[in-house]
SEVEXZA-953883 format. One record per residue: residue in three letters; chain; x, y, z of N, C-alpha, C in turn. Coordinates in nm, 4 decimals. Atoms other than C-alpha are relative to their C-alpha. Layout:
# residues N
+---------+--------+----------+----------+----------+----------+----------+----------+----------+----------+----------+
| residuo | cadena |      n.u |      n.v |      n.w |     ca.u |     ca.v |     ca.w |      c.u |      c.v |      c.w |
+---------+--------+----------+----------+----------+----------+----------+----------+----------+----------+----------+
|     ALA |      A |        X |        Y |        Z |        X |        Y |        Z |        X |        Y |        Z |
...
+---------+--------+----------+----------+----------+----------+----------+----------+----------+----------+----------+
***
This chain:
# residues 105
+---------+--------+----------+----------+----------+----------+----------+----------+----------+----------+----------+
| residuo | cadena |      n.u |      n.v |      n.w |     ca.u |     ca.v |     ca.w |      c.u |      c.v |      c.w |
+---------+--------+----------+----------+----------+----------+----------+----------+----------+----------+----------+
|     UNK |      A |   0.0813 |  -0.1193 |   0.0000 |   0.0000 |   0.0000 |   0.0000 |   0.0856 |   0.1256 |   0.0000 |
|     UNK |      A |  -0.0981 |  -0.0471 |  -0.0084 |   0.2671 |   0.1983 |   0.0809 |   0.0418 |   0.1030 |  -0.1463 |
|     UNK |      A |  -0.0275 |  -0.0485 |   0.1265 |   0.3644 |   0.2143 |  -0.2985 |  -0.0888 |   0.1036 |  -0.0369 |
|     UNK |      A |   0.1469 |  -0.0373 |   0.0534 |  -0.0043 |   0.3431 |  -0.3902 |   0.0569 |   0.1427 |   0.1133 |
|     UNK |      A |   0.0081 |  -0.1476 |  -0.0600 |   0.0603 |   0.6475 |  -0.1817 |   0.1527 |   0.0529 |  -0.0346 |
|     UNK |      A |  -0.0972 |  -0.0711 |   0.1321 |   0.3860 |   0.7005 |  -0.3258 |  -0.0169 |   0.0381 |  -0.1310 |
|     UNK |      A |   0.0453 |  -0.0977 |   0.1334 |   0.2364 |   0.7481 |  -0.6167 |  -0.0509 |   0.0771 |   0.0281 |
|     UNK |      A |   0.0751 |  -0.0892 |  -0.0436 |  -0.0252 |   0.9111 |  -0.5216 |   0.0624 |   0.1598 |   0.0053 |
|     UNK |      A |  -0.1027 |  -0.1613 |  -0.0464 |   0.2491 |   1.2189 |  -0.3650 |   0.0473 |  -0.0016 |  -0.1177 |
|     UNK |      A |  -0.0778 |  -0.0554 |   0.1247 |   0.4151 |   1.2554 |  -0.7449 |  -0.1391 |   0.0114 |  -0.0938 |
|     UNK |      A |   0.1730 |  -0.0606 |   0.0894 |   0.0350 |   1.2959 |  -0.8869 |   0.0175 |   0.1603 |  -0.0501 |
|     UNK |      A |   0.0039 |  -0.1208 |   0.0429 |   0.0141 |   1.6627 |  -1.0742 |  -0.1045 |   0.0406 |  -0.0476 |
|     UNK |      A |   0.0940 |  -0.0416 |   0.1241 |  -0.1945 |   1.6282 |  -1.3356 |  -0.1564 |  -0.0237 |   0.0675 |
|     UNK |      A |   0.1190 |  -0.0083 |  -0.0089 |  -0.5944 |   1.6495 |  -1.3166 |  -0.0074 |  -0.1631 |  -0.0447 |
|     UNK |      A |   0.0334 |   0.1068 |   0.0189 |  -0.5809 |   1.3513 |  -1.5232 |   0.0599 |  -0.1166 |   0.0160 |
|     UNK |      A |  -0.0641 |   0.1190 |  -0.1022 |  -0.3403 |   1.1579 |  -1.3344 |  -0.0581 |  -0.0662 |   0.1275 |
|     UNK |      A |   0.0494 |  -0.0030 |  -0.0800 |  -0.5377 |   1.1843 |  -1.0642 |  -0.1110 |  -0.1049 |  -0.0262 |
|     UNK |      A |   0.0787 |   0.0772 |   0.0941 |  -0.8253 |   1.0220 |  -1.2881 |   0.0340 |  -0.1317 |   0.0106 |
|     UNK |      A |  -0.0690 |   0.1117 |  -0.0089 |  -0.6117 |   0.7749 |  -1.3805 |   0.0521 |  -0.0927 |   0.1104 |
|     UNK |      A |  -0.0880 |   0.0174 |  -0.1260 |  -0.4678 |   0.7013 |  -1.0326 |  -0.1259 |  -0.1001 |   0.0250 |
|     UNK |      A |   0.1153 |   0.0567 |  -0.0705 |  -0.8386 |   0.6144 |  -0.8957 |  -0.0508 |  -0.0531 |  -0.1270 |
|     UNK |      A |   0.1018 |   0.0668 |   0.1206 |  -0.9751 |   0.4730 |  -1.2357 |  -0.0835 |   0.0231 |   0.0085 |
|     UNK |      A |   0.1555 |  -0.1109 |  -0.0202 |  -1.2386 |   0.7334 |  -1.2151 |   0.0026 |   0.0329 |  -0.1790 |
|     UNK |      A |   0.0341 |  -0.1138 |   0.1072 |  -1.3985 |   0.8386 |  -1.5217 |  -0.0323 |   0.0781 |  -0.0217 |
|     UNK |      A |   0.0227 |  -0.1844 |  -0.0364 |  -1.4281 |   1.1721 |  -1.6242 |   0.0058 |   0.0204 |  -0.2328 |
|     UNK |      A |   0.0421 |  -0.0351 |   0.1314 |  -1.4993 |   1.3606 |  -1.9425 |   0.1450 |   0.1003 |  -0.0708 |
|     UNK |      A |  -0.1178 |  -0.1041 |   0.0464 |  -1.1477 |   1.5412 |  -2.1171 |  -0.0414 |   0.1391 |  -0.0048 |
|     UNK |      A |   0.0691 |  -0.1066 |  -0.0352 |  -1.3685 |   1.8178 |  -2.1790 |  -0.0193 |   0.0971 |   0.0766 |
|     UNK |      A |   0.0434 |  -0.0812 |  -0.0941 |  -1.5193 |   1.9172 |  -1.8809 |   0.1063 |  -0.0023 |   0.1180 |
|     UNK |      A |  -0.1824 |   0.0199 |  -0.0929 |  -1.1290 |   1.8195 |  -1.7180 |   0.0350 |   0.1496 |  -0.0633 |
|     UNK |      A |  -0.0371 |  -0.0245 |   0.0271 |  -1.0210 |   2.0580 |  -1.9574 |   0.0011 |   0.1409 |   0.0100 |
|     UNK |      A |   0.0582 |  -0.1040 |  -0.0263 |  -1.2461 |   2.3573 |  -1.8733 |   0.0391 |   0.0316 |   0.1197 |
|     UNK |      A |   0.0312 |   0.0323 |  -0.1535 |  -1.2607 |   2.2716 |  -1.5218 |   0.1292 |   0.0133 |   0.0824 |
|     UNK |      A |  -0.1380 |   0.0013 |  -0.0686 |  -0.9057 |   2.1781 |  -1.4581 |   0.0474 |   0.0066 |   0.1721 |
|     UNK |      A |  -0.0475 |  -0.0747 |  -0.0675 |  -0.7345 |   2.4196 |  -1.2026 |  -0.1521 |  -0.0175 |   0.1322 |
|     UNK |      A |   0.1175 |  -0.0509 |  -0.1063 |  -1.1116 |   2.4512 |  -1.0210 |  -0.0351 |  -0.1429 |   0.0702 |
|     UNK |      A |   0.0316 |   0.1826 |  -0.0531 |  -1.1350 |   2.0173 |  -0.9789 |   0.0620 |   0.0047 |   0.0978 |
|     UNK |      A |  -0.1199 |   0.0204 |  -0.0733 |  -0.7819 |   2.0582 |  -0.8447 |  -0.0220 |   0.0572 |   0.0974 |
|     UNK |      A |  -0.0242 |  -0.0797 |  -0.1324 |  -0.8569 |   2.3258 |  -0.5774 |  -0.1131 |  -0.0389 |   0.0834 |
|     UNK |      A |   0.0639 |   0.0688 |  -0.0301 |  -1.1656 |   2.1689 |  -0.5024 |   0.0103 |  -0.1492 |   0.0743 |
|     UNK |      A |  -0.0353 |   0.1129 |  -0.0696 |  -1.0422 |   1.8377 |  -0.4409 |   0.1267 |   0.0425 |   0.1235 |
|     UNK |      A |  -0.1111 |  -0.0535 |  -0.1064 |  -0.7446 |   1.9946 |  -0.2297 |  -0.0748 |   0.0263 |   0.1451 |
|     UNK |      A |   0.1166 |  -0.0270 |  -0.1093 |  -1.0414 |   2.1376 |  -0.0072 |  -0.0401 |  -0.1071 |   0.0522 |
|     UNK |      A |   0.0456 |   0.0868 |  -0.0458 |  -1.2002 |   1.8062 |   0.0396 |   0.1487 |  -0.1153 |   0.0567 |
|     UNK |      A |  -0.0601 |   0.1179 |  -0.0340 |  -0.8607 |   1.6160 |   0.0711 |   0.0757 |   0.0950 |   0.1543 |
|     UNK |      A |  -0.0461 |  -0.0514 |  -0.1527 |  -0.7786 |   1.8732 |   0.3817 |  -0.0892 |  -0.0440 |   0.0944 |
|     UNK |      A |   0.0925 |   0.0130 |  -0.0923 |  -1.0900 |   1.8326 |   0.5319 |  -0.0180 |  -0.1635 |   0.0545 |
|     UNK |      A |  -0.0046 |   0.1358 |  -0.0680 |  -1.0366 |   1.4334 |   0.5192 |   0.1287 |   0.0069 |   0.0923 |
|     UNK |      A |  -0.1053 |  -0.0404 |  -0.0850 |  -0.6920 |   1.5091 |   0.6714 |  -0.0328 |   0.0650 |   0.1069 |
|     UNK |      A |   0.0255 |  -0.0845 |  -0.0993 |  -0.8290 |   1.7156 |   0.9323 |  -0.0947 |  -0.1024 |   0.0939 |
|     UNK |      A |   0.1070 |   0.0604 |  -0.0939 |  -1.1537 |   1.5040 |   1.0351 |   0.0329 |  -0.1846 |  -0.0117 |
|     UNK |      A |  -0.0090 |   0.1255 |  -0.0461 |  -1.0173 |   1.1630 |   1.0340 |   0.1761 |  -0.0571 |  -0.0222 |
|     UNK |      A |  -0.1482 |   0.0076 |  -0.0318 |  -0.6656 |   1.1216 |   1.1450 |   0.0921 |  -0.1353 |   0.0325 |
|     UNK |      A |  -0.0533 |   0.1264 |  -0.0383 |  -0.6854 |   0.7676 |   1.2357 |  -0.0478 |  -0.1365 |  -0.1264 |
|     UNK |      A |  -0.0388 |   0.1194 |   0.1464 |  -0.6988 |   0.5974 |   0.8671 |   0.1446 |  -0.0367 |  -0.0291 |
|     UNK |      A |  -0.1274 |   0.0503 |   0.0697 |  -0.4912 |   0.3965 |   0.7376 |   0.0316 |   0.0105 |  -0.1639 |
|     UNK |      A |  -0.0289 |  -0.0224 |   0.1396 |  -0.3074 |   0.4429 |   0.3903 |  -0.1066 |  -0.0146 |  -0.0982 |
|     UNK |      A |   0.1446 |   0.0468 |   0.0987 |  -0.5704 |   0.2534 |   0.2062 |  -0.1385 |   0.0677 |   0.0179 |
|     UNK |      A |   0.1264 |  -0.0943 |  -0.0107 |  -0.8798 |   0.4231 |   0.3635 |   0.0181 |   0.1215 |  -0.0524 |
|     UNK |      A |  -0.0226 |  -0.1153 |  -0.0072 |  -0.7390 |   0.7388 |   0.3390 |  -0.0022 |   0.0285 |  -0.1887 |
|     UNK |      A |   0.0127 |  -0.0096 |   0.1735 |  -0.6727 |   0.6905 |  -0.0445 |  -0.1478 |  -0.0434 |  -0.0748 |
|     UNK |      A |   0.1899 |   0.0361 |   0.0372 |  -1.0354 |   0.5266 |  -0.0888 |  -0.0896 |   0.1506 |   0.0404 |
|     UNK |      A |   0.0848 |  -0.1189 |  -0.0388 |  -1.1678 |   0.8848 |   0.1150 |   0.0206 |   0.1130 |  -0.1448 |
|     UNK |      A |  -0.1178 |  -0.0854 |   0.0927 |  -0.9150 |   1.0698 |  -0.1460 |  -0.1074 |  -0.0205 |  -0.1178 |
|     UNK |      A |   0.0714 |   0.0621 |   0.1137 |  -1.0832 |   0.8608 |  -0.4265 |  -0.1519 |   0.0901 |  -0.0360 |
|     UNK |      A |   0.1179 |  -0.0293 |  -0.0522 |  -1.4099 |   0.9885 |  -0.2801 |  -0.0360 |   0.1349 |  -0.0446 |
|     UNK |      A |  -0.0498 |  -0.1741 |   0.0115 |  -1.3185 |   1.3408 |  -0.3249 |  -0.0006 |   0.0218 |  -0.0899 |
|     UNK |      A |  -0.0192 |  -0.0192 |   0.1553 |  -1.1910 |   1.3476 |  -0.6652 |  -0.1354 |  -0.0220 |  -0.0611 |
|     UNK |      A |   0.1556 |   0.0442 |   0.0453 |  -1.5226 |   1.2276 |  -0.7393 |  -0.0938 |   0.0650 |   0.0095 |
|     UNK |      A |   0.1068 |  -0.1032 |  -0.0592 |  -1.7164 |   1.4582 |  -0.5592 |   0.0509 |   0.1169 |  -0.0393 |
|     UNK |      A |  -0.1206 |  -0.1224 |   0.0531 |  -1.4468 |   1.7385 |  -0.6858 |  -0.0665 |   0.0138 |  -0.1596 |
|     UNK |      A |   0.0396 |   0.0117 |   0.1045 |  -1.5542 |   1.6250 |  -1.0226 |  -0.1377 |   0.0496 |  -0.0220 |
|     UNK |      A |   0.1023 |   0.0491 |   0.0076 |  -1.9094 |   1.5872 |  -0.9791 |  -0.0472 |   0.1574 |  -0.0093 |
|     UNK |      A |   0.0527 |  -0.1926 |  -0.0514 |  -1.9588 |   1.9983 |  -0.8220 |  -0.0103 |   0.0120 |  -0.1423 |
|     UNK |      A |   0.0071 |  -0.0913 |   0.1405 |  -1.8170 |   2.1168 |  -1.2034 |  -0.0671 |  -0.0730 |  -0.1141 |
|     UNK |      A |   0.1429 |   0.0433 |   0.0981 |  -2.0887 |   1.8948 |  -1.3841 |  -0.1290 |   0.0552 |   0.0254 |
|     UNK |      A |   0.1158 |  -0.0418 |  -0.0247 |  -2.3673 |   2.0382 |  -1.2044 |   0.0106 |   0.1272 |   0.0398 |
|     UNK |      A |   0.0384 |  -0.1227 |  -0.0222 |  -2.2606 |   2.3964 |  -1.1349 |   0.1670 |   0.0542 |  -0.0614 |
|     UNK |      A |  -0.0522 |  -0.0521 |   0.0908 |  -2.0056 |   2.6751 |  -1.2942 |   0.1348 |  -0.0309 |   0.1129 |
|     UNK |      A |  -0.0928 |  -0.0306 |  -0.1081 |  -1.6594 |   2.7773 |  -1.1224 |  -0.0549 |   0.1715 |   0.0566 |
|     UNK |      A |   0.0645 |  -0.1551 |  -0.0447 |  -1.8327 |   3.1237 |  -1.1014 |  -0.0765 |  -0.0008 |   0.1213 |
|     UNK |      A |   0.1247 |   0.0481 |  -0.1024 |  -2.1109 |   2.9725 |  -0.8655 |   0.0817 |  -0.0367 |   0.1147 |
|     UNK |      A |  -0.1170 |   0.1148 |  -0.1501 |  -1.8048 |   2.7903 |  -0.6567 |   0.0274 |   0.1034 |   0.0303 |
|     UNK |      A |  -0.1239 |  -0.1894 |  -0.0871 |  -1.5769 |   3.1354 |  -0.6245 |   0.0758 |  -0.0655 |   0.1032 |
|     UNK |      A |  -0.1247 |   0.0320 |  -0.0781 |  -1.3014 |   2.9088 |  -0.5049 |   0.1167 |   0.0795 |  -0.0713 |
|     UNK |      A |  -0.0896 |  -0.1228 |  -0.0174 |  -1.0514 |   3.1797 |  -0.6432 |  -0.0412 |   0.1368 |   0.0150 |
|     UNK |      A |  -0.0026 |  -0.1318 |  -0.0854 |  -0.9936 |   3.5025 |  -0.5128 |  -0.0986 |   0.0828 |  -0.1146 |
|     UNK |      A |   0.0818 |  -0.0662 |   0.0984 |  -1.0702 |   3.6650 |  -0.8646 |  -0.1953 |   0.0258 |  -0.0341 |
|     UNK |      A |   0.1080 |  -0.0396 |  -0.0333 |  -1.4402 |   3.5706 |  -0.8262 |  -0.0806 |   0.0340 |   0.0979 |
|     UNK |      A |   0.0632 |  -0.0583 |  -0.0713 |  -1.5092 |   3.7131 |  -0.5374 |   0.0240 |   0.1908 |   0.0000 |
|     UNK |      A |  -0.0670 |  -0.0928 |  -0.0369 |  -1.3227 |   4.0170 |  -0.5851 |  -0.1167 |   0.0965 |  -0.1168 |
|     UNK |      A |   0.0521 |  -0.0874 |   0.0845 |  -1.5575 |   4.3180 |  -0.7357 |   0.0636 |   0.0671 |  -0.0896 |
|     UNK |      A |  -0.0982 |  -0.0839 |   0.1033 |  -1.4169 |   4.4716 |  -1.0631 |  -0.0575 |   0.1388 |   0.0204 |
|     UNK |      A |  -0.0790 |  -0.1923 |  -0.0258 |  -1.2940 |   4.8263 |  -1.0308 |  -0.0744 |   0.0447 |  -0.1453 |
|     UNK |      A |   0.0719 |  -0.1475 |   0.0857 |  -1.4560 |   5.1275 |  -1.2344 |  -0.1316 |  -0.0720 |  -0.0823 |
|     UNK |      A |   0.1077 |   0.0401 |   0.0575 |  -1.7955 |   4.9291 |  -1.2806 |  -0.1038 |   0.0373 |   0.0778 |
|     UNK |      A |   0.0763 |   0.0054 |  -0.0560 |  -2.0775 |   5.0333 |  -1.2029 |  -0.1129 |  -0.0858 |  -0.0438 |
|     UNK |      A |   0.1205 |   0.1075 |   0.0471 |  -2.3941 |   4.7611 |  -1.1546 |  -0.1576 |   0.0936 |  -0.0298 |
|     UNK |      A |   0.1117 |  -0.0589 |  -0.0034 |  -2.7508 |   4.8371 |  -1.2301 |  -0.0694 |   0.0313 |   0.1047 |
|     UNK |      A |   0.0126 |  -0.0655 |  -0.0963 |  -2.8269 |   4.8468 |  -0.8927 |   0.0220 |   0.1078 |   0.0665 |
|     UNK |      A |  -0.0580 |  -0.1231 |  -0.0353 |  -2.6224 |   5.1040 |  -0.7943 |  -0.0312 |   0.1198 |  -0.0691 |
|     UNK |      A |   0.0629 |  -0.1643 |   0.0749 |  -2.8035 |   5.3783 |  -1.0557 |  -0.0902 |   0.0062 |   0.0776 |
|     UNK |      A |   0.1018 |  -0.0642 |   0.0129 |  -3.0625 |   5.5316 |  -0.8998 |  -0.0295 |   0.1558 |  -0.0979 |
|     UNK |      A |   0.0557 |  -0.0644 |   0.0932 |  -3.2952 |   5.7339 |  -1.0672 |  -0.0355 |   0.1782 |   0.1148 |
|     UNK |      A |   0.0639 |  -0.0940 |  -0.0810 |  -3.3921 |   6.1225 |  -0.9000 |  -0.0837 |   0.0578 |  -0.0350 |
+---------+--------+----------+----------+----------+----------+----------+----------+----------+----------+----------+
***
């Protein structure tokens, strides 16, 4: 098992990751998605790191598995705009004004 999490730590790619768990996934919506799977699954693979401390290699890579999956699953059913896991979409753009903000006198 051991090995399997050595790999695991030289993983990079989106679709290594894929590959790793023999998850299927769409090139496509990898391709769009990318960067937002990756920070996504990072989120869920802290939060297994955080809330269960007493797995062993194999669970821990089956929770992992779990993740990627569920990492995947968010950017089939909603945007990265909707997520605003980077800074950029939360951040209001400068010298715009919205339609809200006109009033009328």
């Amino acid at each position: 098992m051991s090995e399997d999490w050595n790999k695991f730590q030289k993983l990079t790619e989106a679709e290594e990751y894929f590959d790793f768990f023999q998850l299927p996934y769409d090139q496509k919506v990898v391709n769009v998605n990318r960067l937002h799977i990756l920070k996504k699954f990072s989120q869920y693979i802290q939060e297994i790191d955080e809330n269960y401390t007493d797995l062993s290699l194999e669970d821990k890579l089956s929770k992992y598995c779990e993740a990627l999956q569920k990492a995947y699953q968010v950017f089939i059913e909603s945007t990265p705009q909707e997520q605003k896991l980077f800074k950029v979409f939360n951040q209001k753009p400068k010298n715009v004004i919205t339609l809200t903000e006109i009033t009328s006198d």
